[in-house]
N, C-alpha and C positions, 0 to 999 in steps of 0.2 A: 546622378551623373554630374551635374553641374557641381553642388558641392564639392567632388571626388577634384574636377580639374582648378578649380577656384584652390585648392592647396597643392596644384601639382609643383616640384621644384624647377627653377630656372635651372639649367645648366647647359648654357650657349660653348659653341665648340670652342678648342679641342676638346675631343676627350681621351684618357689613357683609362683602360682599363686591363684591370689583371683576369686571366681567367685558370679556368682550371683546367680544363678538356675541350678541344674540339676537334670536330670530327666533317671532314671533306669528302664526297663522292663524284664524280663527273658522270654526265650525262650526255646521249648523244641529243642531235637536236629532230624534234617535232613538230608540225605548225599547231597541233594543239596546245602545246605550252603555251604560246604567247597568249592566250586567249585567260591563261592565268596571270592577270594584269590591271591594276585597278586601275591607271590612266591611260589608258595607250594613246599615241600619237602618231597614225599609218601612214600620215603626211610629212612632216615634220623629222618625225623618228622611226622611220619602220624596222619592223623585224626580220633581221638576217640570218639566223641559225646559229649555227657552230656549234661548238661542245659549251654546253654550262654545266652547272655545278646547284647541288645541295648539302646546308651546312647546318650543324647541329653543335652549340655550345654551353657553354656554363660560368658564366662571368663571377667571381668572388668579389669582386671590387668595381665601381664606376661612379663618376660623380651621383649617379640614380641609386649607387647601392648595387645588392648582386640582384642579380636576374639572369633567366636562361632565353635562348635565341631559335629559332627553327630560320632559317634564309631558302629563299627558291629564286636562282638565276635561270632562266629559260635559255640566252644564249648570247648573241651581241648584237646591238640596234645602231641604224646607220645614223649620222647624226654630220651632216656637211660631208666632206671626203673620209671621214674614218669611221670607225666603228670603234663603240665602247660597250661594255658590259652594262647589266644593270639589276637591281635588284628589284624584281616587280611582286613575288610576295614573301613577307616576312612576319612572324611572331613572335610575341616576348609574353614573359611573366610579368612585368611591369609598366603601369599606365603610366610613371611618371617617363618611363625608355620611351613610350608610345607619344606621347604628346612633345616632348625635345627632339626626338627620333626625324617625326613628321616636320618640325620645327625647322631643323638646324642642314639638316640635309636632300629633302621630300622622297626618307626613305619610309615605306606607306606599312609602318608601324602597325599591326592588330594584336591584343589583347589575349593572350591564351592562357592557361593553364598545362604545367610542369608535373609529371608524376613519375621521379624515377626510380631504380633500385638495378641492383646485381652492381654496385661500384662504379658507378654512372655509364655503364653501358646500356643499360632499358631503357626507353621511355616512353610515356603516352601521355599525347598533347591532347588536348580538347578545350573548345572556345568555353568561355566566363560559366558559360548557360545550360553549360549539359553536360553527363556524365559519359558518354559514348567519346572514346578519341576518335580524331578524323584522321591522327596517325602516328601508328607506334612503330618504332625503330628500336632493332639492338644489334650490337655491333660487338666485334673481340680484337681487342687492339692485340697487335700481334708484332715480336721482336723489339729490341729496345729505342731509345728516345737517344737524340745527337741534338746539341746547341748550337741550332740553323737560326737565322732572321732572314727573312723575305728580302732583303736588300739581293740577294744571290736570285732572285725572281725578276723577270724585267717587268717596267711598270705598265707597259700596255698590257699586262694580263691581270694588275690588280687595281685597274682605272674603273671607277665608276661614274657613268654620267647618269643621274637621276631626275627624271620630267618633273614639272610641277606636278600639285597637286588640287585634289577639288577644292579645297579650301585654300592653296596660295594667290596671293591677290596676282602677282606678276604670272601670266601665263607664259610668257620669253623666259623664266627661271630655271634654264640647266642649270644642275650642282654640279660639276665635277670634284669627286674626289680618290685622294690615291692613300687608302690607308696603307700601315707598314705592320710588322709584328716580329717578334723577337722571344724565345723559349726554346722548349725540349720537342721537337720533331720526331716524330712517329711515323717511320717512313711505310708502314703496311698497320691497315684498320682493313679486316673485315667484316661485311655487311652481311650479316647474319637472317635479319628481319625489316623489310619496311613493306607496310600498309595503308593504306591510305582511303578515305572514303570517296576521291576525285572533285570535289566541292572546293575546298581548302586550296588545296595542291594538287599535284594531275597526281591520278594511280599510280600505282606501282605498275599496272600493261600502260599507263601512254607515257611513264618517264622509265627509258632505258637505263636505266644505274647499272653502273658497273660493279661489280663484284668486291673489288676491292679500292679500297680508298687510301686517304693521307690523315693524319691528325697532328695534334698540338698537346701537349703538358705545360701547367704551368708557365704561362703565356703572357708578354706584355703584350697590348693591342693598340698604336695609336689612331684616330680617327679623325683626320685635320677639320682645321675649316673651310669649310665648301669654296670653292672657285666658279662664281658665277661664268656660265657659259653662253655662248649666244650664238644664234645660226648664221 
């Protein structure tokens, strides 16, 4: 493993990447979710509910190269007087996404493995080390695609503030960031199949998904540079 990150690439933000598909489901909120959370913060930053979100993509392009994404937002965490989203678990196909990931934003980056088909509506994710997914999803995008960018979104819904991390030296190190994105909008993705072993990410019984979602074709993504935040 040490050799693997001793050639990891730097690529400090911003970053733009292109992708191909993704795929958005909202969820209602649980207090088990938050419990899927590598750093919590109950003092600091606790957990307030609301509706969050599971995402599912395919990046063609990024300064790391392509790689694919699994995201798990539980819902939105108090942080002084507002409330911001956050990303508390996510995975990638790529260690060098996992190691800049963790870097540049303290978004808590793991390791997975990518297996898709049926024209990138399947997949079955599972860690480095085993051949069992701990969660398969397939989805039927449904009716056509309009050339939307999130600018038409307001930003309190696409603000992330992300805790440090075990390994950040600065424990005061909120990121805040407001990514943007620009493509072909898919305004109905049905959720056909998700699975889950509850380890990973909550089940399919402790995350409510809604039946139907939103997606993206051919997608620019940008992902600024973090904005240190402070309580």
């Amino acid at each position: 493993m040490e050799n693997k990150i001793d050639n990891i690439k730097d690529a400090p933000a911003p970053w733009t990447l292109e992708g191909q598909v993704a795929y958005l489901f909202i969820h209602g909120s649980r207090a088990a979710q938050d419990s899927f959370n590598e750093n919590p913060d109950p003092v600091l930053s606790p957990f307030r509910g609301g509706l969050g979100g599971l995402m599912l993509v395919r990046y063609t392009d990024s300064p790391v190269g392509p790689y694919d994404e699994l995201i798990f937002l539980p819902g939105c965490y108090q942080f002084g007087d507002k409330t911001y989203y956050r990303i508390s678990q996510i995975y990638v196909s790529s260690l060098d996404s996992v190691i800049n990931g963790r870097r540049n934003w303290n978004v808590p980056k793991k390791l997975a493995t990518f297996r898709w088909n049926d024209n990138n509506t399947h997949v079955k994710i599972s860690l480095p080390d085993q051949t069992e997914p701990f969660c398969t999803i397939r989805v039927q995008p449904r009716l056509y695609c309009l050339p939307i960018g999130t600018g038409l979104v307001p930003e309190v819904f696409r603000t992330l503030l992300q805790p440090p991390l075990e390994e950040t030296e600065d424990k005061n190190a909120y990121f805040k960031i407001v990514p943007s994105c620009s493509g072909w909008f898919r305004p109905i993705v049905r959720l056909l199949e998700f699975q889950t072993d509850g380890k990973e990410i909550p089940s399919h019984e402790q995350i409510p998904l809604y039946t139907y979602g939103v997606g993206y074709e051919a997608f620019t993504l940008l992902f600024p540079k973090a904005e240190l935040t402070l309580h």
